[in-house]
MOPAC internal coordinates of N, CA, C and O (Angstrom, degrees):
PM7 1SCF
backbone

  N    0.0000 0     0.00 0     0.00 0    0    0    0
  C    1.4476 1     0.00 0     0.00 0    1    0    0
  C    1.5273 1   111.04 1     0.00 0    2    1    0
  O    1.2310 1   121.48 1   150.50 1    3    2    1
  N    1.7492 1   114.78 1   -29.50 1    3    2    1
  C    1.2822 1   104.54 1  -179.74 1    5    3    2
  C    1.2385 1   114.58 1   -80.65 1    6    5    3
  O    1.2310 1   114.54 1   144.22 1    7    6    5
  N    1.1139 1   127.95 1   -35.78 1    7    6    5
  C    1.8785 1   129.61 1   177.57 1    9    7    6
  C    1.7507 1   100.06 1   -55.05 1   10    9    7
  O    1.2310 1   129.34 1   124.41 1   11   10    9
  N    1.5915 1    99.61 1   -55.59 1   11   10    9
  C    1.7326 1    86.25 1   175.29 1   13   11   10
  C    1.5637 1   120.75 1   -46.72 1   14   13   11
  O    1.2310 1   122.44 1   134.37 1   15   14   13
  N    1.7240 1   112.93 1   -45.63 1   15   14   13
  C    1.5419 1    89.74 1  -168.26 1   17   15   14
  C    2.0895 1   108.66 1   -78.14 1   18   17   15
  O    1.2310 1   119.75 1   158.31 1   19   18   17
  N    1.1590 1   118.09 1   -21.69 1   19   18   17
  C    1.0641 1   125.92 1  -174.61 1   21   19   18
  C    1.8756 1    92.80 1   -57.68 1   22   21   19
  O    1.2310 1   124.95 1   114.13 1   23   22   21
  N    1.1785 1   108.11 1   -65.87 1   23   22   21
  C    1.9134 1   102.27 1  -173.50 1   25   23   22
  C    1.6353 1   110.68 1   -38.90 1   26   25   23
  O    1.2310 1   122.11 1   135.85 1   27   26   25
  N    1.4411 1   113.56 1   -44.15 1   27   26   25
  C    1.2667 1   114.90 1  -156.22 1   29   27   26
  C    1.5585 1   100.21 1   -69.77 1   30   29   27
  O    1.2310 1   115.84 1   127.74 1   31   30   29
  N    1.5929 1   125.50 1   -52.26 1   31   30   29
  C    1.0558 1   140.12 1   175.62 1   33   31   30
  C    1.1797 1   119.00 1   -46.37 1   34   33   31
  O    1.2310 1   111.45 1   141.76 1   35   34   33
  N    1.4779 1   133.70 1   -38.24 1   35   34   33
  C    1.1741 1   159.83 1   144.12 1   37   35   34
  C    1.9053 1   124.76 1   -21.25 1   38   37   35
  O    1.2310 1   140.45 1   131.88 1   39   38   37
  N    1.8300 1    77.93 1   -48.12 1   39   38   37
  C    1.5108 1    89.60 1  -159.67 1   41   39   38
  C    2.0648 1    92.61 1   -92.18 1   42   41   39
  O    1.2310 1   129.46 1   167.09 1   43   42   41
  N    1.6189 1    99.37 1   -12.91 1   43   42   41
  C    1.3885 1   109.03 1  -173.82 1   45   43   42
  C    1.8126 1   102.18 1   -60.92 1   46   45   43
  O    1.2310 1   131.96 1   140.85 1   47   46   45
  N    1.6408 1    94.51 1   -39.15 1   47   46   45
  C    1.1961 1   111.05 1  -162.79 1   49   47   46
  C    1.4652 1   102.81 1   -63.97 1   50   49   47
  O    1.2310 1   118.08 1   108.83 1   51   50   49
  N    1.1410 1   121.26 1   -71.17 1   51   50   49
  C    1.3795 1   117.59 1  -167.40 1   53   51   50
  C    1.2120 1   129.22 1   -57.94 1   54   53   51
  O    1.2310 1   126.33 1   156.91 1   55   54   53
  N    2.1368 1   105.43 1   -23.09 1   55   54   53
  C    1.6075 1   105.05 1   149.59 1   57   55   54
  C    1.1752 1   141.94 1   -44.47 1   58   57   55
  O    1.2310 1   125.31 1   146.43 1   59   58   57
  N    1.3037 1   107.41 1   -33.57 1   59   58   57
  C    1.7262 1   123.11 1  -167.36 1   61   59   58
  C    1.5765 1    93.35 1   -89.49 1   62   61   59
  O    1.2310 1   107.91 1   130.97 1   63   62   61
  N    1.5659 1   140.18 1   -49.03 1   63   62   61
  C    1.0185 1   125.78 1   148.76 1   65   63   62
  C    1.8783 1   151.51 1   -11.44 1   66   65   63
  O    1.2310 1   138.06 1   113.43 1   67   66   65
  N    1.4780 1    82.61 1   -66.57 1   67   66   65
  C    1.2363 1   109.82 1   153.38 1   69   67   66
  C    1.9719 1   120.65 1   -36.51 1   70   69   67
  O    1.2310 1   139.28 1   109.48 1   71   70   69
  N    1.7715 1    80.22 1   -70.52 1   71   70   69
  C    1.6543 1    90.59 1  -179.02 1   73   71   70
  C    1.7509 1   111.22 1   -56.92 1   74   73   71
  O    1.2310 1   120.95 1   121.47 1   75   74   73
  N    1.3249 1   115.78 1   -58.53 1   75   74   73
  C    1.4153 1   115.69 1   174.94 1   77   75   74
  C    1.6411 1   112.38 1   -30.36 1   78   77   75
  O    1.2310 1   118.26 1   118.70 1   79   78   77
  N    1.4013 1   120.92 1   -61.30 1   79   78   77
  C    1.3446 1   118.58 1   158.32 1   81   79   78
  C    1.2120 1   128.78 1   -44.03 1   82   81   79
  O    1.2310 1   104.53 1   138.21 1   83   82   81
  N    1.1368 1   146.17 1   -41.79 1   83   82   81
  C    1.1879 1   148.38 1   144.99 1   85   83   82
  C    1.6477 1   118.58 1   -27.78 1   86   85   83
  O    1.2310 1   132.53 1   104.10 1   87   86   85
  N    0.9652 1    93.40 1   -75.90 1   87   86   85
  C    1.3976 1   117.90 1  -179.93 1   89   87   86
  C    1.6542 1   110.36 1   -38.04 1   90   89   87
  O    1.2310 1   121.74 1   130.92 1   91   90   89
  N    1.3645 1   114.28 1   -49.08 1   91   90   89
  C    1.4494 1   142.97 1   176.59 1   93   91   90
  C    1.9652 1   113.27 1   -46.65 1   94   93   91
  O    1.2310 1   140.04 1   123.68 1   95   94   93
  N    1.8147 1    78.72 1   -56.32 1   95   94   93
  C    1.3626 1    79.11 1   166.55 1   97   95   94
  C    1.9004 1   134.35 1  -109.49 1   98   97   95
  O    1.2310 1   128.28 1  -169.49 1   99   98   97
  N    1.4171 1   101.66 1    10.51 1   99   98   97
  C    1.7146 1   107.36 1   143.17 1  101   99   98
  C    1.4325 1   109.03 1   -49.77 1  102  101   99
  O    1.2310 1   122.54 1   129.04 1  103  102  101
  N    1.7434 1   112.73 1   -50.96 1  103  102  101
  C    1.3128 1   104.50 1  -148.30 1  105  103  102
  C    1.4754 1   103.53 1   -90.96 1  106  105  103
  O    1.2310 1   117.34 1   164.57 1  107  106  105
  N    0.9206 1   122.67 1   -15.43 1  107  106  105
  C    1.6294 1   128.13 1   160.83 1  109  107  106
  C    1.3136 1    97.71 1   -53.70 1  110  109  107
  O    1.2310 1   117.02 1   114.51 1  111  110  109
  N    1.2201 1   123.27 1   -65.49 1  111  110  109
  C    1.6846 1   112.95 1  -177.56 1  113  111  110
  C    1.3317 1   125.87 1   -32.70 1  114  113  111
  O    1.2310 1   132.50 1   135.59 1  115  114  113
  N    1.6280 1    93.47 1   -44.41 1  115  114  113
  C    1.5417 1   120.65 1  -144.27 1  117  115  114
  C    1.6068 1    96.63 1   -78.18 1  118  117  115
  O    1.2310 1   128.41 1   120.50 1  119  118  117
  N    1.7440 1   101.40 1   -59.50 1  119  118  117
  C    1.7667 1   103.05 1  -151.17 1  121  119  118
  C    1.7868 1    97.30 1  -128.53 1  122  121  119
  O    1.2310 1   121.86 1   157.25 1  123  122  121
  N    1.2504 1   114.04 1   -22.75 1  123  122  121
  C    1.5829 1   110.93 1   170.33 1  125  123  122
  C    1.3174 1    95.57 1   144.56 1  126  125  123
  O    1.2310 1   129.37 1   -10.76 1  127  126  125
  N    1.9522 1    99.55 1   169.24 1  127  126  125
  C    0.8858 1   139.89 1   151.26 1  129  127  126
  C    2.0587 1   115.37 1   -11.43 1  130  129  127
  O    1.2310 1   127.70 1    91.38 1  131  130  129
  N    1.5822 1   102.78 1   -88.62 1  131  130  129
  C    1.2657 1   111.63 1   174.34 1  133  131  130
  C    1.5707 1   125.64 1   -43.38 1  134  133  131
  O    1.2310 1   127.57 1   122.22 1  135  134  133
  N    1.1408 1   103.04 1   -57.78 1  135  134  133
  C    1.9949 1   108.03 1   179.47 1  137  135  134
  C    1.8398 1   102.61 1   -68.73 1  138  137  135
  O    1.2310 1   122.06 1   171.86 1  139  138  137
  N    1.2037 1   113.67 1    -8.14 1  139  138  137
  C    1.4858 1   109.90 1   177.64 1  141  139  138
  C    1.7192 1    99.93 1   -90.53 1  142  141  139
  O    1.2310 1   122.28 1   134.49 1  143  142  141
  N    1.1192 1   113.23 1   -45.51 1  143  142  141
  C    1.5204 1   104.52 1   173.94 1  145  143  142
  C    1.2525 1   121.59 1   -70.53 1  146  145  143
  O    1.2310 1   112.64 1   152.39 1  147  146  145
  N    1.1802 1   131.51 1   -27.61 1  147  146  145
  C    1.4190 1   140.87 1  -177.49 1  149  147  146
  C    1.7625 1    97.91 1   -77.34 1  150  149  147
  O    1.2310 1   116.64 1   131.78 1  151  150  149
  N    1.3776 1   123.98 1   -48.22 1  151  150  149
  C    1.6191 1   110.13 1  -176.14 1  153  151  150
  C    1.8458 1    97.21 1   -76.94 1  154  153  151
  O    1.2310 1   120.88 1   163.36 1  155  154  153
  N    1.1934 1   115.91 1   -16.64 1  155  154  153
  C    1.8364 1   120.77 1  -176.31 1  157  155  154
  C    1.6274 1    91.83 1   -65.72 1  158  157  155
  O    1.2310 1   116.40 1   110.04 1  159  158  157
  N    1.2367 1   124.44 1   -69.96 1  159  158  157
  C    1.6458 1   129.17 1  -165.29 1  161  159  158
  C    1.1428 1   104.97 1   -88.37 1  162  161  159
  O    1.2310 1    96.74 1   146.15 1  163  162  161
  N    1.2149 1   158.79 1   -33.85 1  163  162  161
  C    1.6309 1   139.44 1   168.56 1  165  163  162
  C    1.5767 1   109.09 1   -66.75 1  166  165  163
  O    1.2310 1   124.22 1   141.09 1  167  166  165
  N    1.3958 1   109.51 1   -38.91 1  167  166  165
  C    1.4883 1   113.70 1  -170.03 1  169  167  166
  C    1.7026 1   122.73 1   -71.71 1  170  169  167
  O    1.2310 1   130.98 1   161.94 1  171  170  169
  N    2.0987 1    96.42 1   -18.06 1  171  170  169
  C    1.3435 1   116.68 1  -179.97 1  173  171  170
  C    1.6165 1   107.24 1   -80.52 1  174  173  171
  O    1.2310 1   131.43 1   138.10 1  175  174  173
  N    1.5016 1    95.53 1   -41.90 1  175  174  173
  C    1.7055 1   102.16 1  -165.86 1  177  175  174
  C    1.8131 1   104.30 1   -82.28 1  178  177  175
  O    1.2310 1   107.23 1   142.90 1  179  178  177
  N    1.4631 1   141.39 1   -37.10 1  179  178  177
  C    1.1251 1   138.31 1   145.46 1  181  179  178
  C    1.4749 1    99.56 1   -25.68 1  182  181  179
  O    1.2310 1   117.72 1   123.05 1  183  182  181
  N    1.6852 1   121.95 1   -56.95 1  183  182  181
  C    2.0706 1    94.70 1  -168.04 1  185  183  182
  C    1.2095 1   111.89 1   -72.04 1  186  185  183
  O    1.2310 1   127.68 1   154.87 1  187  186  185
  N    1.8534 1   102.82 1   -25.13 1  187  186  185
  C    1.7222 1    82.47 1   172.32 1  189  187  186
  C    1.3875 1   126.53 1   -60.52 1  190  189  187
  O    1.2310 1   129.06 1   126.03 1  191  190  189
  N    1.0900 1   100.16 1   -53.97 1  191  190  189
  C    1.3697 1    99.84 1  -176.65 1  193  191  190
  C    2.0523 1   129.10 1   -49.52 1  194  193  191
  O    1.2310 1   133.48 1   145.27 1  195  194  193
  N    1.5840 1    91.55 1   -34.73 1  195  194  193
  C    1.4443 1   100.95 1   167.08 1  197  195  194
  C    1.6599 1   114.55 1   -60.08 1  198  197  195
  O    1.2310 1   128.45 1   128.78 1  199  198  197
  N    1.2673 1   101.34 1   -51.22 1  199  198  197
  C    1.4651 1   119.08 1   179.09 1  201  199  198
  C    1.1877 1   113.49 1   -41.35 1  202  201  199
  O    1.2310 1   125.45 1   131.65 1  203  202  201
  N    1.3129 1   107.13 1   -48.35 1  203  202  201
  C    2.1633 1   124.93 1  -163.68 1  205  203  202
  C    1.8035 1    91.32 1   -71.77 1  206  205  203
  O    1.2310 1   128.00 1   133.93 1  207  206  205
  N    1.3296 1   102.21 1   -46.07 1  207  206  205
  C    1.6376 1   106.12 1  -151.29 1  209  207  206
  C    1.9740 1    94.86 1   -72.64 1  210  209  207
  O    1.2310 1   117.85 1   167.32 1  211  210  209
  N    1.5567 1   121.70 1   -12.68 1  211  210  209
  C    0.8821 1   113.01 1  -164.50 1  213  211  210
  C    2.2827 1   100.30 1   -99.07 1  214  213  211
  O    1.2310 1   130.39 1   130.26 1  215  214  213
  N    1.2896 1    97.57 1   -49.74 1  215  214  213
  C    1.5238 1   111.37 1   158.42 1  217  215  214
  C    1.5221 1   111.46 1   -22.79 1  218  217  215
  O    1.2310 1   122.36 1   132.89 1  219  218  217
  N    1.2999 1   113.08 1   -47.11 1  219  218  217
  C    1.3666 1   123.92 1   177.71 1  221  219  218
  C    1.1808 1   126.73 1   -81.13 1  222  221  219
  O    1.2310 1   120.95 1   143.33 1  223  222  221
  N    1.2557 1   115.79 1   -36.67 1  223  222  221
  C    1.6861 1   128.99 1   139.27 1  225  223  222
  C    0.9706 1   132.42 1   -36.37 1  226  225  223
  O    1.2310 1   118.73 1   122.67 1  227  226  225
  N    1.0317 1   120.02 1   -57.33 1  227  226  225
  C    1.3781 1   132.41 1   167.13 1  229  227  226
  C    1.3932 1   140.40 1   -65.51 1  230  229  227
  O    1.2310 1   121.85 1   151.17 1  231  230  229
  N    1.5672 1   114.07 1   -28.83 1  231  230  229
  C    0.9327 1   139.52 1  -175.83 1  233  231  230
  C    1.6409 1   122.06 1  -102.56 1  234  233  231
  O    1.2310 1   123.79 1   -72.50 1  235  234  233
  N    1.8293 1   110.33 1   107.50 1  235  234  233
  C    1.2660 1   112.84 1  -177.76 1  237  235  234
  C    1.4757 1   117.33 1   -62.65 1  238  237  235
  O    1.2310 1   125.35 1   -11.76 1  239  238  237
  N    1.7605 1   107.32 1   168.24 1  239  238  237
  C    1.3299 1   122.29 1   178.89 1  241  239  238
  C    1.9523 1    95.80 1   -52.24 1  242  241  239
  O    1.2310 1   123.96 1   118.35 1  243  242  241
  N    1.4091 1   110.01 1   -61.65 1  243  242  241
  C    1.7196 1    85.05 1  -168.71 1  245  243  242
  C    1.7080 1   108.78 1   -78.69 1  246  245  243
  O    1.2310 1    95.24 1  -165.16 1  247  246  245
  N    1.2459 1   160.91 1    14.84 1  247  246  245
  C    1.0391 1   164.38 1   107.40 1  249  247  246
  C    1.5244 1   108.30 1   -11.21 1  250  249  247
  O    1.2310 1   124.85 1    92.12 1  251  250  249
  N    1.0017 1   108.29 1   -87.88 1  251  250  249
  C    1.7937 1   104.38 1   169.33 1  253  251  250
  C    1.3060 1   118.85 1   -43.88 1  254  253  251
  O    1.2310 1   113.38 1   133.97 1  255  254  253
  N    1.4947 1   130.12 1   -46.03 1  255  254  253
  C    1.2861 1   122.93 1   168.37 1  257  255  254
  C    1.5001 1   119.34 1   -63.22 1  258  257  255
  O    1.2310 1   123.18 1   151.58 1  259  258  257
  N    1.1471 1   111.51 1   -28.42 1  259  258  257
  C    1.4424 1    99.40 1   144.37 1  261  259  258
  C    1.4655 1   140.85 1   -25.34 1  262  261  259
  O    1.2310 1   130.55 1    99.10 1  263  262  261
  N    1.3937 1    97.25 1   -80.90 1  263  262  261
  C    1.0187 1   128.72 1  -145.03 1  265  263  262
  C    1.8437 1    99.11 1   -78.01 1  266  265  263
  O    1.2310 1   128.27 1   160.32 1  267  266  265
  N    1.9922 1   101.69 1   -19.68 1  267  266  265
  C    1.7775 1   113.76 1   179.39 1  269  267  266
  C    1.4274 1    87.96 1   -72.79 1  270  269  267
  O    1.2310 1   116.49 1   135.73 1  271  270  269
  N    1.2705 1   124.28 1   -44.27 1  271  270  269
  C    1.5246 1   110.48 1  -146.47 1  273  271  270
  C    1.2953 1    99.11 1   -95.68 1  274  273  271
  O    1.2310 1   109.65 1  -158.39 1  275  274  273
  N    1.6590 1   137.02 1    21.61 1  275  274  273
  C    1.2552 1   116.71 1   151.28 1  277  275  274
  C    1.4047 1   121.49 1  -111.52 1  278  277  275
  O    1.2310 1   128.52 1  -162.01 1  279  278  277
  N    1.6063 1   101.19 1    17.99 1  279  278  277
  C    1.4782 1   115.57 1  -179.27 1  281  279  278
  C    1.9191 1    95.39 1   -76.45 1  282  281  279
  O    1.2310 1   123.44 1   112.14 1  283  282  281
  N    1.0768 1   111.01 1   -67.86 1  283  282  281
  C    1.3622 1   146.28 1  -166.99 1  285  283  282
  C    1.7225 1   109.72 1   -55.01 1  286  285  283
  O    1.2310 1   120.10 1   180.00 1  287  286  285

């Protein structure tokens, strides 16, 4: 059940991504250059950050230890 909700959430994620890009470049069409980069990089770095804060959520104490000890 947890891999299921993690994919779905996942796949939520990269939709809303997606759309931000989109969106980015309506508004390039729409109003310019500048307000297209500004919704491109705030709108990118907000998913990171949503993204990171959710990775961490999601992700148990031995999961991460995992994931240290194949850095190393």
């Amino acid at each position: 059940m947890k891999e299921f909700v993690i994919r779905v959430n996942n796949f939520v994620l990269y939709l809303l991504l997606g759309g931000i890009w989109i969106f980015s470049i309506i508004t390039l069409i729409m109003a310019g250059y500048l307000p297209a980069l500004g919704i491109l990089v705030g709108g990118s770095l907000g998913w990171c950050i949503v993204s990171g804060f959710w990775f961490v959520q999601s992700a148990t104490y031995d999961e991460l230890r995992k994931l240290n000890a194949n850095k190393s």
